[in-house]
N, C-alpha and C positions, 0 to 999 in steps of 0.2 A: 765613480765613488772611490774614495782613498781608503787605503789598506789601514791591517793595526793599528793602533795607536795605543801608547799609555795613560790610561786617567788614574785620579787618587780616590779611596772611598774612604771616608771615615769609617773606624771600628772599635770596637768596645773588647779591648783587651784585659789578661788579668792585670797588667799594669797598668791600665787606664786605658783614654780614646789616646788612638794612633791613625795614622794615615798609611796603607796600605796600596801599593800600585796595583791595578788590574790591567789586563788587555782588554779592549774593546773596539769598535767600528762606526765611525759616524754613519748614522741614517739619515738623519735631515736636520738642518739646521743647528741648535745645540744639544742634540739626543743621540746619545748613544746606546749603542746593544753591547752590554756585557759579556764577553767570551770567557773570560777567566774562570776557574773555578779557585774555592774556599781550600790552599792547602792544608791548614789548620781548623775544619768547625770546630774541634772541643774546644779549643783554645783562642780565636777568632769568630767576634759576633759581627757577620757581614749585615745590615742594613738591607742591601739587595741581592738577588738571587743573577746564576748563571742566567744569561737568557733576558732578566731585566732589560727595558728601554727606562734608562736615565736623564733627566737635564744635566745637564754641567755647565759650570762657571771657572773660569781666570782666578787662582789665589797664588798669593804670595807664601809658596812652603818654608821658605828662608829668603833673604837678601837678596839671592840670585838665582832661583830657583820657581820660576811661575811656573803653575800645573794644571791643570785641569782637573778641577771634584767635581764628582755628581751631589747632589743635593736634592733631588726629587725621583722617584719614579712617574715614568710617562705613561699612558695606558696607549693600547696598540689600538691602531687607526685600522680598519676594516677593509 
C-alpha cells in the first residue's frame, strides 16, 4: 500500500469555498482515509472529518496543477 499522499478538500471559508490540501492514504481503489486534521475549525468548514473514507477524482486546480479532491464520503466496509 503507498504511503501519504496529498488530496484537495473543498471548504467553506470566511472568503468563500477554497481548496485546501489534506494528507491522506489510499485504501482501495479511489478512496482515501483522511489523516489531516482541521488547523483552523472556527475559521475552516471541512466537509469531512479526520478519519473520513473519501472518493476522489482528477481536477484541474490551474493549468498545470491536476490534484486529487474528494467529493464524497465512503461508508466503511465491514
Amino acid at each position: 500500500m503507498a504511503g501519504e499522499i496529498v488530496i484537495y478538500i473543498s471548504v467553506t471559508a470566511r472568503g468563500g469555498k477554497s481548496w485546501r490540501p489534506v494528507s491522506a492514504i489510499l485504501r482501495r481503489d479511489d478512496v482515501y482515509e483522511i489523516l489531516g486534521k482541521n488547523p483552523a475549525p472556527g475559521v475552516d468548514e471541512w466537509p469531512f472529518d479526520t478519519g473520513d473514507l473519501v472518493r476522489c477524482r482528477p481536477y484541474d486546480l490551474t493549468d498545470n496543477d491536476r490534484v486529487l479532491v474528494a467529493y464524497e464520503k465512503v461508508d466503511r466496509i465491514a
